[in-house]
N, C-alpha and C positions, 0 to 999 in steps of 0.2 A: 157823419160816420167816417170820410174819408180821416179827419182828424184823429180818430181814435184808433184807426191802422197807422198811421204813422206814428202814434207815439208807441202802439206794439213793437213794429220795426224798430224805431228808435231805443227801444226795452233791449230786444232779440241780440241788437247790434254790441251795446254797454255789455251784455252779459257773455257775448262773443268775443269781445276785445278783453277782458277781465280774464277769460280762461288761455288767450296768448301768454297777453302779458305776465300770469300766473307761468307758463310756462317758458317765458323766457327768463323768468328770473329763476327758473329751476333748471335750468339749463348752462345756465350762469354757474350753477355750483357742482354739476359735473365739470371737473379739471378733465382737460386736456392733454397733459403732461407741462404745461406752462403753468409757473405760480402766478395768483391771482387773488387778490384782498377777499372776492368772492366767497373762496372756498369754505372761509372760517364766518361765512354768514350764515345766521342761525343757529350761533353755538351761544348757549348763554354761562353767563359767570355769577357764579353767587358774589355780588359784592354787597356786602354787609347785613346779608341778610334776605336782600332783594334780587329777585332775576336781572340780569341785563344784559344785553348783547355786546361781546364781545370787543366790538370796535367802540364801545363807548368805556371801556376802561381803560384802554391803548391805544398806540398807534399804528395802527399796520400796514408796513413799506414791503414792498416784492424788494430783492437784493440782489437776485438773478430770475435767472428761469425756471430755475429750481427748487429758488427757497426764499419762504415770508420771515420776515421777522416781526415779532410784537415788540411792543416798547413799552410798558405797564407805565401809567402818568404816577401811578403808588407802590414801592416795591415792595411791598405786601401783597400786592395782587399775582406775582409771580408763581407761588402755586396754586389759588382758588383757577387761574387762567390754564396753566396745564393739565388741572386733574379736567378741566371742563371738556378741554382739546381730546383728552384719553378718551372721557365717558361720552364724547360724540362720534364715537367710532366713526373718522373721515377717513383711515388706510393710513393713517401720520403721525410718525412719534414725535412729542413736542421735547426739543434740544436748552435744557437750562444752565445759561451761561450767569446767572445770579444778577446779572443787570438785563436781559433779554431773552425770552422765548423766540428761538428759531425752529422751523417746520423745513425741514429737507424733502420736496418729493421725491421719491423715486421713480426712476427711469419706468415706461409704462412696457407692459409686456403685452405680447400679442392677445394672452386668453385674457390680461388686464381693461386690456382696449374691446373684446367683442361683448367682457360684462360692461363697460360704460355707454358701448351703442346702445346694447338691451338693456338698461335701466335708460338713457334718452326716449329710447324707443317709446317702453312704457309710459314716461313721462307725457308724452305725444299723443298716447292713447287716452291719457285724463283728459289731457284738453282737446281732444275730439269729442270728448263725453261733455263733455264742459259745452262745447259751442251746436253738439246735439240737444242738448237739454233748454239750450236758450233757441231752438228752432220749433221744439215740442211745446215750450211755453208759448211762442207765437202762434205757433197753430193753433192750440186749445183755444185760445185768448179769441181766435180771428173763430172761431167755429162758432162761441160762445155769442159773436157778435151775426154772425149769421142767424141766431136762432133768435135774438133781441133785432131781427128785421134788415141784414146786410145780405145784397143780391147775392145768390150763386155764383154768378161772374166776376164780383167785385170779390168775394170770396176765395175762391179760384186764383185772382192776382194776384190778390195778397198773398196765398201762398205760396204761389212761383216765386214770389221776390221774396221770400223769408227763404226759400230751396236756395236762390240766387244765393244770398248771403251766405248760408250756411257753405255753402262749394265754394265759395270765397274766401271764405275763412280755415275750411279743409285743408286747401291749397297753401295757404300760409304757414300752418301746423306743418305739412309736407316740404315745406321750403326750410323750414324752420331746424327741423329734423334731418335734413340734409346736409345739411351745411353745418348741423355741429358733427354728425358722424362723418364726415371729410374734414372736419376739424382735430378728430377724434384719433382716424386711420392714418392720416398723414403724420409721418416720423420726424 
């Protein structure tokens, strides 16, 4: 039995560490006010027909703090790449110089910055839903083995320590969300 509560936990955990890391890489693409190759991830480009993500049709270098530039490996790709930039509404007009797409941000404003903490925020709140759901799955799991013949007690532990995890994982969502919204406020 013990075996089969640890490979729960070990389930609970995977699906806990999945809704961070989901959430750090969505957190990654709220900008800051600093440019970052990030932003334009998950913008796709019709190249030829087929979806593909952006950075695999160019090359995309920060130039300052403010502004990315693309480098299209095919200058062909220099408008399928911008109209993609427009129809991903990211708040940036893409600047066509006929050899390169540059993305200028703009300076962030204050009501700019309190909608990027609340879309973070939000973000924070999926993956607290995320590393709930992988607590509720443990639970079920560990009940389920309780009624197939696992003590009350041992039952009971196993829960504390799926709760344990989950407040461990809370807190890092919390840490997480901290520290891009002081990334965010700070000028």
């Amino acid at each position: 039995m013990q075996d089969q509560i640890d490979k729960i936990l070990e389930a609970s955990e995977d699906s806990m560490k999945r809704a961070i890391s989901h959430l750090e890489t969505e957190l990654a693409k709220i900008r800051a006010g600093k440019a970052t190759p990030q932003i334009v991830d998950g913008i796709v480009v019709d190249y030829y027909g087929s979806p593909v993500p952006v950075n695999q049709v160019g090359n995309i270098t920060v130039m300052d703090a403010r502004t990315l530039n693309i480098q299209p490996w095919e200058k062909n790709m220099l408008q399928p790449i911008e109209r993609a930039i427009i129809a991903a509404n990211i708040g940036i007009n893409p600047q066509n110089d006929g050899v390169n797409i540059r993305l200028f941000l703009p300076p962030l404003t204050e009501e700019r910055r309190k909608e990027l903490v609340k879309r973070s925020q939000a973000e924070g709140e999926n993956s607290k839903v995320g590393v709930r759901s992988g607590r509720r799955d443990a639970i079920e799991a560990i009940k389920k083995l309780q009624k197939d013949g696992l003590s009350e007690d041992a039952s009971k532990d196993a829960e504390a320590s799926v709760q344990q995890l989950t407040d461990s994982y809370i807190q890092l969502v919390e840490k997480h969300l901290a520290a891009k919204e002081k990334e965010i406020m700070s000028i």
